[in-house]
ZAMARVEX-847294 format. One line per 2 residues: number of its first residue (from 1); for each residue x, y, z of C-alpha. Coordinates in nm, 4 decimals. Layout:
<rs>
NUM) X/Y/Z ~ ...;
</rs>
This chain:
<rs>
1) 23.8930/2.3527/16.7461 ~ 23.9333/2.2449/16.3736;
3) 24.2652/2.2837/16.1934 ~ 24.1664/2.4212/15.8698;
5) 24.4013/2.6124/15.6144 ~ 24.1612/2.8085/15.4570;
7) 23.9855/2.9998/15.7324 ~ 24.1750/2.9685/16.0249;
9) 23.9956/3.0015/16.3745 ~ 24.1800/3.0549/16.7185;
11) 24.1422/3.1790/17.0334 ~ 24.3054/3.4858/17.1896;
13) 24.3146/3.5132/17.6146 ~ 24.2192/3.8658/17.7133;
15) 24.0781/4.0148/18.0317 ~ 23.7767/3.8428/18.1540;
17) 23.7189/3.6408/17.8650 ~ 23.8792/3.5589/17.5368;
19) 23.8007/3.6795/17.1522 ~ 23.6860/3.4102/16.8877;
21) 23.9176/3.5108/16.5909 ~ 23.8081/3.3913/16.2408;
23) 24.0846/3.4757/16.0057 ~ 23.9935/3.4379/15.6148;
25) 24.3011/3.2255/15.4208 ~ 24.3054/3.2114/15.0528;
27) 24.4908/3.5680/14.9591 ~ 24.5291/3.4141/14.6319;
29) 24.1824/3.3867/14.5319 ~ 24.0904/3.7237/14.7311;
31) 23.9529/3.4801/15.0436 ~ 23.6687/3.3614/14.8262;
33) 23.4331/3.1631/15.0261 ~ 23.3912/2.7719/14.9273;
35) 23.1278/2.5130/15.0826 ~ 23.4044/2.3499/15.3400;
37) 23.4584/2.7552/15.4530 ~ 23.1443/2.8028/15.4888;
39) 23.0659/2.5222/15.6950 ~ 23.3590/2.5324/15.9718;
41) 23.3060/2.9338/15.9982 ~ 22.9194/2.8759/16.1012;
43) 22.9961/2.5239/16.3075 ~ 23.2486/2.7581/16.4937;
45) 23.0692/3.0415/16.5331 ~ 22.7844/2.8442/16.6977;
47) 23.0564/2.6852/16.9536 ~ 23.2024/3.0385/17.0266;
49) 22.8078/3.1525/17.0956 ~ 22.7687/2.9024/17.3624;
51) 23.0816/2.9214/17.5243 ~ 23.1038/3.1739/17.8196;
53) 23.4803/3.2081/17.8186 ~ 23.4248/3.3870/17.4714;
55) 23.3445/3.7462/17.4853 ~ 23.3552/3.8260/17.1597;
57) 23.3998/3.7569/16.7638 ~ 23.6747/3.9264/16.5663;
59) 23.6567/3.8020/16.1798 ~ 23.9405/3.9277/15.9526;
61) 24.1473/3.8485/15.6560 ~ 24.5231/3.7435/15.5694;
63) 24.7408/3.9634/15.4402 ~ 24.6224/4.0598/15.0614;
65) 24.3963/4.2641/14.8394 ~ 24.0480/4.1172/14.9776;
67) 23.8697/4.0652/15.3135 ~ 23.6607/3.8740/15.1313;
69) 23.5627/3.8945/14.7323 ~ 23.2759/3.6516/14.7586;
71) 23.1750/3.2923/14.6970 ~ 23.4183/3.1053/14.4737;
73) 23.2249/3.1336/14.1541 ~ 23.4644/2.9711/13.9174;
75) 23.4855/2.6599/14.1754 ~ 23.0884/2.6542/14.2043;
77) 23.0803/2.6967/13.7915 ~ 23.3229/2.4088/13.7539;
79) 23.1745/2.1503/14.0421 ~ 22.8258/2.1965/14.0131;
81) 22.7137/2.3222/13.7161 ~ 22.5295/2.0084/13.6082;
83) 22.4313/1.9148/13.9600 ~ 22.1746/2.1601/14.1495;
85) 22.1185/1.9896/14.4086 ~ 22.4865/1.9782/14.5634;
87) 22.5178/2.3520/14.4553 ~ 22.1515/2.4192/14.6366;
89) 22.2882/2.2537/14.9079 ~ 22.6263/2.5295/14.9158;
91) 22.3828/2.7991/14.9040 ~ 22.1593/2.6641/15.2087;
93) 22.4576/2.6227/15.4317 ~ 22.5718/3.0442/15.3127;
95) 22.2389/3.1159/15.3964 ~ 22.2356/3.0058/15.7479;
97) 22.5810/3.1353/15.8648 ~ 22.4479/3.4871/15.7259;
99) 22.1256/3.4059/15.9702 ~ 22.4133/3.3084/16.2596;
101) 22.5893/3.6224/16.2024 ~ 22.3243/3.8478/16.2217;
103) 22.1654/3.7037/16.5153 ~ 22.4962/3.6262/16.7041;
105) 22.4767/3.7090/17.0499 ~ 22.7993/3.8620/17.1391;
107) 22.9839/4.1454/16.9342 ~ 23.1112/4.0351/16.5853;
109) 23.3533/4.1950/16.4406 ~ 23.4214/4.2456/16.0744;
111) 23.7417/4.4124/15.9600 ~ 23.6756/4.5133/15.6235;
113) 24.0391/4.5953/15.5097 ~ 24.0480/4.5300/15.1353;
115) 23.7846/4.4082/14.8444 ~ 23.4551/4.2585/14.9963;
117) 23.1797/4.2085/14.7669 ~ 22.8753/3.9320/14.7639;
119) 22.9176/3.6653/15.0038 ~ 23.2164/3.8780/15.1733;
121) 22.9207/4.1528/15.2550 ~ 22.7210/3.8241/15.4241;
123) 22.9469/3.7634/15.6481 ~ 23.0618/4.1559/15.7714;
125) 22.7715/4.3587/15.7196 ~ 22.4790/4.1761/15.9149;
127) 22.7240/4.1651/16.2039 ~ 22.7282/4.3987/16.4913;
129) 23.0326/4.6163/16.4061 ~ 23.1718/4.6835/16.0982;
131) 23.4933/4.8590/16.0779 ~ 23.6281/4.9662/15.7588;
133) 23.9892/5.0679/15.6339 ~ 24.1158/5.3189/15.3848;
135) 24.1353/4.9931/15.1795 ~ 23.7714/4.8797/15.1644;
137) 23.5906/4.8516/14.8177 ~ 23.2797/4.7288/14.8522;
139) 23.0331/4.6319/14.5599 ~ 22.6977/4.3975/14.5140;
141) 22.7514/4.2830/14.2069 ~ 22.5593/4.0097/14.0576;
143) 22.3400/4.1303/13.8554 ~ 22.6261/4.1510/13.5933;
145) 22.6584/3.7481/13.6195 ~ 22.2609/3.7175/13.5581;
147) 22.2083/3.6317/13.9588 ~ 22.1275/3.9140/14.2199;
149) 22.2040/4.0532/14.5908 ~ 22.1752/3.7205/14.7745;
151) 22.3212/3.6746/15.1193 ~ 22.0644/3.9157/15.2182;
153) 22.2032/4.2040/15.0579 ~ 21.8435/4.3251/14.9416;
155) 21.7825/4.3531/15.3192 ~ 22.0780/4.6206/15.4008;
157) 22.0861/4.7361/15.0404 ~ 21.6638/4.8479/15.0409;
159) 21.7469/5.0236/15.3513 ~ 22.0283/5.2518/15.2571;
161) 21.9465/5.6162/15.2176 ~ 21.8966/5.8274/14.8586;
163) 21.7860/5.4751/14.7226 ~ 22.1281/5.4525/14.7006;
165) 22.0923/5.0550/14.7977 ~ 21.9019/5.0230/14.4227;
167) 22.1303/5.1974/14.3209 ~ 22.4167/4.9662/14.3895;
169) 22.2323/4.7036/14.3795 ~ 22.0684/4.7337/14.0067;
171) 22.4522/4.8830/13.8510 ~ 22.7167/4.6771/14.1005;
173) 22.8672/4.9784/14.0854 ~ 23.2055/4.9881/14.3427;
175) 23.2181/5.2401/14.6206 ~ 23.5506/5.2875/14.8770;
177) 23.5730/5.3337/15.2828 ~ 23.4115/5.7040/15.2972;
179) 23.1155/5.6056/15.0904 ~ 23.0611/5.3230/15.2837;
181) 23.0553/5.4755/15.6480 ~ 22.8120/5.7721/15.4883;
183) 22.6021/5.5352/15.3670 ~ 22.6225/5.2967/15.6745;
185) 22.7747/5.0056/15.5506 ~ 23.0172/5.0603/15.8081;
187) 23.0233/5.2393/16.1135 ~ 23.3813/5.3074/16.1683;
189) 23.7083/5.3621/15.9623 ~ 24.0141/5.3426/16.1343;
191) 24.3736/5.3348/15.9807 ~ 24.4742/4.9794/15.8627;
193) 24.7849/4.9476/16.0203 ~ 24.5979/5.0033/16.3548;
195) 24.4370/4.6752/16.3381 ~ 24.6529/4.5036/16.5761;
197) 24.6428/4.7489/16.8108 ~ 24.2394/4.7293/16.7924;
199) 24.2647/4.3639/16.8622 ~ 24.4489/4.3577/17.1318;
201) 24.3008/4.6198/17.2916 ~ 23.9791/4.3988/17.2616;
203) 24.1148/4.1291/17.4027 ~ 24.2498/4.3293/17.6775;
205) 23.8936/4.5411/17.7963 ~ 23.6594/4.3479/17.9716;
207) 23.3402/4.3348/17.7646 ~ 23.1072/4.1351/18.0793;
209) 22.9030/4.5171/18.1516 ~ 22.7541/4.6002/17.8244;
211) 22.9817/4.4074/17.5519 ~ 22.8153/4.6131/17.2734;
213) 22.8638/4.9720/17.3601 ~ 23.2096/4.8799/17.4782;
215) 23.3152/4.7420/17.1687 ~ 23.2192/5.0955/17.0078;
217) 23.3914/5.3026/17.2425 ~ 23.7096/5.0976/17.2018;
219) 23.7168/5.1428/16.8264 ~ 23.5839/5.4839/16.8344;
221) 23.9417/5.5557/16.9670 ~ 24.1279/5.4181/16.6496;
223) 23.8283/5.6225/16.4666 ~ 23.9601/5.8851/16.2046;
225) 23.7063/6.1123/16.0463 ~ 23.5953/5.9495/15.6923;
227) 23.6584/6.1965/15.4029 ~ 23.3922/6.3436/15.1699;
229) 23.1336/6.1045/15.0315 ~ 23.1917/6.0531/14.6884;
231) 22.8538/5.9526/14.6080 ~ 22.6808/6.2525/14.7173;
233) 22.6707/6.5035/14.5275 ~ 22.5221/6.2161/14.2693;
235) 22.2278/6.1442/14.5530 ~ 21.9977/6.3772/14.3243;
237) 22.0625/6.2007/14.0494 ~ 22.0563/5.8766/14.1960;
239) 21.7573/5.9515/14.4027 ~ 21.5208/6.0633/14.0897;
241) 21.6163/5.7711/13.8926 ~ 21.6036/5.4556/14.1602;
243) 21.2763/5.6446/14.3052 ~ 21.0554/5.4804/14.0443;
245) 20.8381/5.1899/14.0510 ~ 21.0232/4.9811/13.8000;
247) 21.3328/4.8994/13.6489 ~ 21.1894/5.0310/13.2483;
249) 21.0844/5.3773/13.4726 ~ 21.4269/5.4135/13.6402;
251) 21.5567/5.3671/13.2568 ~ 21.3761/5.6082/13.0557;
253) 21.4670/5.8099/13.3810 ~ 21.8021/5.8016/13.3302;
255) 21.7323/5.8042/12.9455 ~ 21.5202/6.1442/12.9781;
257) 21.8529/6.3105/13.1742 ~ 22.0040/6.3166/12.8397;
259) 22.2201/6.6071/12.9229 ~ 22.3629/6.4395/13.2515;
261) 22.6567/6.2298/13.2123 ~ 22.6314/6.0718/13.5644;
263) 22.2728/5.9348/13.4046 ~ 22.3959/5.8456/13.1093;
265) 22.6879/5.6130/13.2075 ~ 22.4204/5.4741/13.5365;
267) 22.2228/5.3596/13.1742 ~ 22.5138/5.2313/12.9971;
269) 22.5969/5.0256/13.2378 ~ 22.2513/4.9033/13.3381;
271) 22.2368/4.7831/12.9510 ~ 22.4957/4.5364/12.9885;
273) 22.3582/4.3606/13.2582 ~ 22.0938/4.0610/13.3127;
275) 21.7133/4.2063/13.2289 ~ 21.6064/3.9016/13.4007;
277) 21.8576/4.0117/13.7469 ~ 21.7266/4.3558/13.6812;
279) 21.3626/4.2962/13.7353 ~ 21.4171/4.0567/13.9992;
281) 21.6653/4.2378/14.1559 ~ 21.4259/4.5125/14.2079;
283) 21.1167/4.3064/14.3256 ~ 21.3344/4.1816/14.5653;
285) 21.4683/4.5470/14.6877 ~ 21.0947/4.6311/14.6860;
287) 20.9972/4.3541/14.9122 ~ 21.2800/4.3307/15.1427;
289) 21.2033/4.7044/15.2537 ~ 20.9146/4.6073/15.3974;
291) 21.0309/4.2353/15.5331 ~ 21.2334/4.1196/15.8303;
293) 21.5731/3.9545/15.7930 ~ 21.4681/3.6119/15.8171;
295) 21.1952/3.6432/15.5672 ~ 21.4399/3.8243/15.3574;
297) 21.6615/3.4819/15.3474 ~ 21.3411/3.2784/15.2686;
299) 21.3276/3.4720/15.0128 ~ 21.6409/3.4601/14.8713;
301) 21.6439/3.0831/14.9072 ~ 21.3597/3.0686/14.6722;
303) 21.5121/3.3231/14.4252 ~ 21.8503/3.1043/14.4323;
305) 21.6850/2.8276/14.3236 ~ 21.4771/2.9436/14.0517;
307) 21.8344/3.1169/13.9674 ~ 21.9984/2.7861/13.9471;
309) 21.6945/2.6722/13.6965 ~ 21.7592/2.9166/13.4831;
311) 22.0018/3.0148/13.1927 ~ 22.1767/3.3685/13.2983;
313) 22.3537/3.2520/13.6252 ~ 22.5929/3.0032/13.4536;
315) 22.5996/3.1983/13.1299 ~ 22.6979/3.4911/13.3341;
317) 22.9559/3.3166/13.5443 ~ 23.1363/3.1900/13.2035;
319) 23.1507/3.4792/13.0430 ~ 23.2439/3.7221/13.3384;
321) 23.4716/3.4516/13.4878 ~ 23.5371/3.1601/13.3140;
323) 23.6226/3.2606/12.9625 ~ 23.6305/3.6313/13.0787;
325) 23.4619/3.7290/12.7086 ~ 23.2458/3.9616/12.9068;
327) 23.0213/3.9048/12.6143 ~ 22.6797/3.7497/12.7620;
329) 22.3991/3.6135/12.5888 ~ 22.1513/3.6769/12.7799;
331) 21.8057/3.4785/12.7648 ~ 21.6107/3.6732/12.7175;
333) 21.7993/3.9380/12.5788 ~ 21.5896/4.2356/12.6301;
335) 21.4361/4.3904/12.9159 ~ 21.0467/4.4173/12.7580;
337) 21.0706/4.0159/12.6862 ~ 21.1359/3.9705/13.0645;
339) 20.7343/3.9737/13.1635 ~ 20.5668/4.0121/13.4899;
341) 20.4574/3.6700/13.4994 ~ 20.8659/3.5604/13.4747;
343) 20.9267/3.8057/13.7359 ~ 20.6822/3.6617/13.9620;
345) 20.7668/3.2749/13.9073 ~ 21.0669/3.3647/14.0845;
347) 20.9035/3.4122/14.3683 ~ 20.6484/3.0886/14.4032;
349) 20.8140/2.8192/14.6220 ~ 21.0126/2.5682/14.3988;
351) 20.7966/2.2633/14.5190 ~ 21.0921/1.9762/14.4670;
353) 21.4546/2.0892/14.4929 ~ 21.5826/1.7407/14.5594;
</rs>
């Protein structure tokens, strides 16, 4: 097994079998993901799959704010910002450990105790069980860097209910524990302090019968009952604006609502971001309702590297993160500049990426 400080992976003995743990190590930088991370945590997980003795995955986080706050944007800005094809190359590798985790064969595990956004959602949400704490904040939010929700996010975030996915998707808007397990994201919330009682107990139960529905009645016994849903008495809102067939409809939707402050700050803050992400962002939603997972990742391949082409990614990524101005310039600047035939070269195959 490798020794590697960042994400550290062991094994724990247990009762007819042993648990895979993957434990996320950079507290400092809220465990955001880098290429070498990325690598070892799907080279592992592919080991773990093939290995009998293993009867299940458990990823979790140190000790800090974050499971996991994403890909390590100001490392990606600063390495490869005049070099696409090493920075294609870190999106590739994301891209298949989301495809390992969601097609892993034994129970994965993701404890979501803390800030997980982006590439923190790829690696928890697509898994098997996801287990929230009161700590969780959870957010997609890239269209406010001029990118959108890679990592397949368009393929959870298209299938939440109230179009609440578009929603989040199209504002980046943050949500906590109880909106999360009403909407699905997870499927459990248990106390955080309970943790390592949880994981012992799973290394303790045999798993060999039916792994799956064992898993969920051993956390169902740490379950407490998630609070009220923040987010819903906003599903009306919500719901009538993200219903329509474009982004400029879901605008003058919210615009129309004049007398609704819930609409009215939903617009605000849909002004600030990328008109390019927007309309993208919501092809993609569109799409990915109707697509399965692996054609969702195609897909997001190709919209990465048009992404990485283009001008709002990097100008986003300095101005959110670098210089922290929060004062994008967009290109272009306006939503009704951002045509249909943009919108759709996103989506042809980029024909040399080397």
């Amino acid at each position: 097994m490798p020794t590697f400080s960042e994400v550290l992976f062991e094994t724990l003995p247990g009762r007819e079998g042993d648990l895979g743990v993957i434990t996320l190590n950079r507290p400092e930088v809220l465990n955001s993901l880098n290429h070498d991370m990325i690598k070892a945590m799907d080279g592992q997980l592919k080991i773990w799959a093939d290995q009998p003795q293993i009867k299940a995955v458990i990823i979790r986080a140190a000790p800090g704010r974050a499971f996991c706050a994403g890909g390590d944007l100001r490392l990606t800005y600063q390495r490869f910002h005049h070099d696409d094809a090493r920075l294609i190359e870190f999106f590739i590798d994301e891209y298949e450990l989301n495809r390992t985790i969601f097609h892993y064969p034994k129970p994965y595990i993701a404890l979501l105790d803390g800030i997980t956004m982006g590439g923190g959602a790829g690696i928890s949400i697509h898994g098997s069980h996801r287990v929230a704490t009161e700590r969780l904040l959870f957010a997609m939010p890239e269209v406010g860097i001029g990118f959108y929700p890679d990592v397949g996010g368009c393929y959870f975030l298209s299938r939440l209910p109230h179009f609440t996915g578009f929603y989040l998707g199209l504002t980046g808007t943050k949500i906590a524990s109880d909106d999360c397990v009403a909407l699905g994201i997870a499927q459990f919330k248990i106390p955080s302090e309970k943790i390592p009682t949880l994981v012992a107990m799973l290394a303790d139960t045999p798993l060999s019968s039916e792994p799956k529905k064992i898993v969920d009645s051993i956390i169902s016994k740490f379950q407490v009952e998630a609070g009220p849903a923040l987010l819903a008495p906003t599903y009306p809102t919500i719901e009538s604006a993200f219903s329509q067939q474009s982004v400029e409809n879901i605008m003058h939707s919210l615009e129309a609502d004049h007398e609704n402050p819930l609409a009215q700050a939903i617009l605000a803050e849909m002004e600030k971001k990328s008109p390019t992400s927007l309309k993208v962002t919501f092809k993609a939603l569109m799409k990915a309702r109707h697509q399965d997972f692996n054609a969702v990742m195609e897909q997001d391949l190709c919209l990465t590297q048009h992404f990485m082409q283009g001008h709002d990614f990097f100008e986003g990524i300095r101005s959110v993160i670098i210089d922290k101005d929060q004062r994008p310039h967009w290109q272009p600047s306006r939503l009704i500049l951002v045509t249909d035939k943009l919108v759709d070269s996103y989506f042809q195959a980029v024909e040399d990426t080397a």
